[in-house]
N, C-alpha and C positions, 0 to 999 in steps of 0.2 A: 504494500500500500504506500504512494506515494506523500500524502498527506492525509492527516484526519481531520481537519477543519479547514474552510475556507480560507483565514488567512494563513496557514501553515502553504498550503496550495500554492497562494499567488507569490510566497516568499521561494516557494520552490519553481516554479514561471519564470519569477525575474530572475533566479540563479540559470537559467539555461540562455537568459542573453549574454550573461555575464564568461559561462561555461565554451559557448558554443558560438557566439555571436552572429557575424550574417554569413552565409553560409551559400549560395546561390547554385543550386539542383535540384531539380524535383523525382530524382530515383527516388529519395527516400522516403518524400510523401506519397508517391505514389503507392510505393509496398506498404504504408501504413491505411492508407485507403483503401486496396486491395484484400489487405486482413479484415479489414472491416464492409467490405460487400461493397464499396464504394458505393457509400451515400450521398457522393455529389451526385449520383447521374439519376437521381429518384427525383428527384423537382426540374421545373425550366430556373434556368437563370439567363440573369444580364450582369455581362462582365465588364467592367467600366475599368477603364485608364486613363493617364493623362497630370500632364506638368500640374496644372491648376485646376479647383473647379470638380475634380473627381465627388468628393465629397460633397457636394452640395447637389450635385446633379443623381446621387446615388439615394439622400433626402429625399429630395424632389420628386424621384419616381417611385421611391418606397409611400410616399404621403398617398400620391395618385391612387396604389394600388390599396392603400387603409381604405381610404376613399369609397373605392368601390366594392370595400367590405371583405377585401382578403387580410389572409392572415398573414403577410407576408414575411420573407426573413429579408434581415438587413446588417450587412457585415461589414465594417469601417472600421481604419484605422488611423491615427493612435486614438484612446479615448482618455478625454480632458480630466475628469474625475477618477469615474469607477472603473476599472477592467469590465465590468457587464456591460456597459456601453457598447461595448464593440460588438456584440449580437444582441440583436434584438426582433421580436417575430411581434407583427402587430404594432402596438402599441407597447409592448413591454420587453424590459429589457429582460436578458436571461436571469434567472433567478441564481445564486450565489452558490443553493442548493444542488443545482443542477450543470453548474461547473464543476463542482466536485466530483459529482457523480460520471459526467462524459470524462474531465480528468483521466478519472481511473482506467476510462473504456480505450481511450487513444493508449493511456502507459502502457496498459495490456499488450494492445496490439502491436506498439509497437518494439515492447519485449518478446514479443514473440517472434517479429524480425530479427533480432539483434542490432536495432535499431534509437540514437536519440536523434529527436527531432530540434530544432530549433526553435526559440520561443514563438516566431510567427509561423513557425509551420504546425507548431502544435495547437496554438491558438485556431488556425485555419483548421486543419481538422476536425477542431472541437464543433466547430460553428459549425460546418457541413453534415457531421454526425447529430448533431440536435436540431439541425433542421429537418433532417429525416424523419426524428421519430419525433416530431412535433407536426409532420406530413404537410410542408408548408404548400400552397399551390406556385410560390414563388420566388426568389430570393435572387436578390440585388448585390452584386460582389463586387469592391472595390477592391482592386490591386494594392499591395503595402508600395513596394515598388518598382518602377520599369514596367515590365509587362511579360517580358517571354520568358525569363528565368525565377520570376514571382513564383512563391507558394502556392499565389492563386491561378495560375495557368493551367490547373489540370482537370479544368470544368470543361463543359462541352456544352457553350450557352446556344441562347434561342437567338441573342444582338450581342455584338461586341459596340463600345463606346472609347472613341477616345476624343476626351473633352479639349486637349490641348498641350500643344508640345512648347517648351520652351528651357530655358537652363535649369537645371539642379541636380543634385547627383551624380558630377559629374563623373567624381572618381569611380563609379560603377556603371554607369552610362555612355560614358563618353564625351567630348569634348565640343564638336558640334552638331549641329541640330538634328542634321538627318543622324546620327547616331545613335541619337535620346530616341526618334523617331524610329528606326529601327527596332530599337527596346523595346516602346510600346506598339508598336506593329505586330510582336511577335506573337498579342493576344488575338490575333485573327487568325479565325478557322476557315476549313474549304467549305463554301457555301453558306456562310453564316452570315446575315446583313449587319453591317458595320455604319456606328451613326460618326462620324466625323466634327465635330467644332469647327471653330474658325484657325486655321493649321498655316501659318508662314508657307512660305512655298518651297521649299527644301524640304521640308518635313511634310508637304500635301503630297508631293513628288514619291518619298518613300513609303507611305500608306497608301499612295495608289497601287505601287508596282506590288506592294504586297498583298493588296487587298485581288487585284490581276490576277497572280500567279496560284491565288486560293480560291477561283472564282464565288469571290464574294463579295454581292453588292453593296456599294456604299451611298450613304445618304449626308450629302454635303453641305454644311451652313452656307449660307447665301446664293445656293443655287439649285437644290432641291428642297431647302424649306428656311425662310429669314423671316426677320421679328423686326417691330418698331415699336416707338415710344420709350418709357423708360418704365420703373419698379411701382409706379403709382400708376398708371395707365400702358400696358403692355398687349401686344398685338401677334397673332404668331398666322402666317402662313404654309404647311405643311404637306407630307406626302397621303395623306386622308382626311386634308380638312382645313379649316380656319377658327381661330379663338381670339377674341376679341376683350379690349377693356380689363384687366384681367391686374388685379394689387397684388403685387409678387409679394410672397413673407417673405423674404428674402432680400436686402436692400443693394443697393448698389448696380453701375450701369454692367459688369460683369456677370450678377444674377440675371439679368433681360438672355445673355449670349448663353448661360447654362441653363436656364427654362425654357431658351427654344431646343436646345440638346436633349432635356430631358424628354419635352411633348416630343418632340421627334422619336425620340427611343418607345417613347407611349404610341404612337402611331404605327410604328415598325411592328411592335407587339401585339395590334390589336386585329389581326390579322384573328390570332389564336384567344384573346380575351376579352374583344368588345366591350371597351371600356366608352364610355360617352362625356358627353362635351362638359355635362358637370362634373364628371368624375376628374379629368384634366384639369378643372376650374377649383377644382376644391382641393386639390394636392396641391397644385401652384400657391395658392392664397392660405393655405394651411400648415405648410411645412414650415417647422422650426428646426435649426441648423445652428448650435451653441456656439459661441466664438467667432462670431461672423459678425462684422457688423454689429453687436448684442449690448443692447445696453444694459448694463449690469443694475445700473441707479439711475435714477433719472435726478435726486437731488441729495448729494453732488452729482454732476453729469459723468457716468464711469462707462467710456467703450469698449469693450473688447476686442480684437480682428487678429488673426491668424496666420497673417500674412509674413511668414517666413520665407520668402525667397523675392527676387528681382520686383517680376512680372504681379507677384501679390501683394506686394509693395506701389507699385503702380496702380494696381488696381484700388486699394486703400485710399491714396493720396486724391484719387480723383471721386472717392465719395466724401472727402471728408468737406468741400467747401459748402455742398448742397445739404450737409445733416449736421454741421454744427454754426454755420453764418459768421459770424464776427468774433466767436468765443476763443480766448485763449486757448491753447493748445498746452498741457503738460505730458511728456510721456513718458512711461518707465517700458524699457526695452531691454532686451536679453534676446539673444541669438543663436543657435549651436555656429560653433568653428567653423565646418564643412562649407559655409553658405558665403556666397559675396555681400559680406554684411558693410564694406566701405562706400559698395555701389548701396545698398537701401540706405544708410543711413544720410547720404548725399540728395538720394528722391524724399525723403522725409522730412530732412531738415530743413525746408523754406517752412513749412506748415505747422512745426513746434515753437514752444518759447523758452523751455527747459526740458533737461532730460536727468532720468535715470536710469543708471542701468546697473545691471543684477543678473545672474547667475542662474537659471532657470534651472540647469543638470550640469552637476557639478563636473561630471567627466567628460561633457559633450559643449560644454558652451565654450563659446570665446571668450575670451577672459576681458573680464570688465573695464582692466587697465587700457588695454590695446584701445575696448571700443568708444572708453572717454576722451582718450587722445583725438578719436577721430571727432565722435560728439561738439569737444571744445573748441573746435575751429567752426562752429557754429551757435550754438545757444551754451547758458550755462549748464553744466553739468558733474553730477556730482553720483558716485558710487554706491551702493547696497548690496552685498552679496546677497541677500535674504528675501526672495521676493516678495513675501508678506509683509518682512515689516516694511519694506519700500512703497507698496500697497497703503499702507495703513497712515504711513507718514505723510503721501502725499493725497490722499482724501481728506486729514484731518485738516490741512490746509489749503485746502481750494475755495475760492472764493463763488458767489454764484452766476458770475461771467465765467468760469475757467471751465475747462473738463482734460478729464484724466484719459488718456487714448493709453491701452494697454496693447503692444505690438512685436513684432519679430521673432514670434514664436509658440507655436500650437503647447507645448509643454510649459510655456510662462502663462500664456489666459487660460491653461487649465490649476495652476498651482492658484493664480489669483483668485478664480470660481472657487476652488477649495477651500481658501482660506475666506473667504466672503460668506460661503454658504454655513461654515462652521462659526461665525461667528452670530450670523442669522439663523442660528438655530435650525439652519437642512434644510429651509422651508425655497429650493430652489425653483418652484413657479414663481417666485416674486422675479424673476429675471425673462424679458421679453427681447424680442428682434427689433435692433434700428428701423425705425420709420423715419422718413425723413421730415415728418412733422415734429422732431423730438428737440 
């Protein structure tokens, strides 16, 4: 028995990142699924990829299918708070109970290979074995990352997705675009329609020839289905239809470009689930998506956004003048190493007036020192390794013109959710999606 309790579990989890770390083959998940009757291939799924965006457009179309009263599974990674986050069937997330118990099912199996898996590959597992025996009619899989050498490559979906290519990862990706492209490419199967985003042309170039050589169709933003207006009045024209009018939960002009991806994926699917125009309309206008745009408080004003890399940094800087107007900017920021944090903190720095920066993972971030030096050539700034109490120090002093933008990094707005929700007593519905009436 690998663990008797829940949290003995997840201390044994995160010893296998630690044990085993990234690790990139799928023999070994494969033989662990095989031991186990491979329970991916009992449901449809939609296998989503892509630089940005993945995550939000994996929401999106999980909300759609609540929508229309499925139970559906939903598989994302990292998760901000809980490990349960990252499955979730319906409306709920996996029960703590019932990680334990799949746990044991995967160790099993895959001691009986002579087999360890890696934390995401075991994680992956676990998810596709409880969706089985929870008999989902559907389930939404987002890639950890890249795409062909992922965990999650060894599904056999109904749509592949790739929302969007652009820098990250390089050291396991590659260095340009059509390379990253190639990576995420390699989630496309023979015959299986493929929904595309809006892709640079290096990178449209290599998901076509691959999508060519597997013949399998692809469906192209801007020219086999485009969108207009913006997150408050949004418009979608598509391969089975039109949606009109439509209040994205989801803020920012980058959700308009990932809900025409998702309807698009909705459309492609509805071949086999005839899903209707309110069912599209009420996962759009429904879906909540943590970290995104979220505002945490409204008094003091406290944003969240997740934007760790270039292009999500970009995307950030170009919602923030239409959802916060004239308000001072303060922000506490943390980055891992990996990332071209001199390039975001340069697209960021017109639109703060002070920073902080702090330490999100202590083994993976860049070191505070480095990122103040860059910082200081811009606004004032000043150091926290702690990102709580960085948190706590700068809401205790914000006036009610300022707000607190919390940025560059998925593992720092889940540490600040953490300690926010802990001090509010767990009562995490009090936390809603940016509107840009806020």
């Amino acid at each position: 028995m690998i663990a008797a309790t829940y949290s003995e579990l997840l201390d044994w989890l995160y010893g296998l990142e630690a044990r085993k770390g990234m690790d990139f083959k799928l023999e070994r998940i494969e033989l662990v699924l095989q031991e186990l009757g491979r329970p991916e291939r009992k449901y449809p799924i939609v296998h989503i990829a892509g630089t940005n965006g993945k995550g939000s457009v994996a929401a999106m179309l999980h909300a759609m299918a609540c929508g229309a009263g499925l139970e559906a599974g939903l598989y994302t990674s990292p998760h901000l708070i809980r490990f349960t986050e990252r499955i979730r069937v319906g409306n709920d997330e996996i029960s703590p109970e019932d990680v334990v118990r799949g746990a044991r099912e995967v160790h099993r199996a895959a001691t009986l290979r002579g087999i360890e898996l890696t934390f995401f590959e075991f994680t992956t597992v676990l998810a596709f074995q409880y969706f089985a025996q929870r008999k989902v009619p559907l389930a939404v899989i987002e890639t950890g990352l890249g795409g062909r050498l992922d965990a999650t490559n060894v599904v056999l979906p109904q749509v592949c997705v790739i929302t969007s290519i652009g820098f990250d990862h390089q050291e396991f990706l590659g260095n340009s675009l059509a390379s990253i492209a190639s990576e995420k490419a390699g989630i496309i199967k023979h015959g299986v329609p493929v929904v595309a985003g809006a892709l640079p042309p290096e990178a449209r170039a290599v998901i076509d020839s691959r999508a060519r050589s597997q013949n399998a169709p692809v469906w192209w933003a801007h020219s086999d289905f485009t969108w207009w207006g913006n997150d408050q009045c949004w418009s979608f024209r598509g391969p089975r239809g039109e949606l009109g009018n439509v209040r994205l939960g989801l803020r920012g002009a980058h959700q308009c470009e990932n809900a025409a991806v998702a309807l698009a994926t909705a459309q492609v699917l509805s071949d086999g689930l005839k899903w209707s125009e309110e069912v599209w309309r009420w996962g759009l206008e429904n879906v909540r998506w943590p970290g995104r745009l979220e505002v945490l408080t409204e008094r003091p004003l406290v944003i969240l956004d997740g934007a760790h890399n270039v292009d999500g940094v970009r995307a950030l800087v170009a919602a923030l003048p239409h959802l916060l107007g004239q308000r001072r900017v303060h922000l506490l920021f943390g980055v891992m190493s990996d990332k071209d944090w001199p390039a975001m903190v340069d697209i960021l720095a017109p639109y703060v007036q002070s920073a902080v920066v702090t330490r999100p993972w202590p083994q993976r971030s860049a070191d505070p020192a480095r990122l103040a030096e860059r910082w200081r050539a811009w606004v004032p700034t000043r150091i926290e390794d702690d990102p709580a109490v960085a948190f706590e120090q700068i809401v205790n002093a914000l006036r009610e013109d300022e707000v607190l933008l919390v940025a560059g990094s998925l593992f720092l707005v889940g540490q600040v959710r953490a300690a926010f929700f802990r001090h509010e007593g767990g009562r995490e519905s009090t936390s809603r999606i940016a509107r840009a009436d806020v």
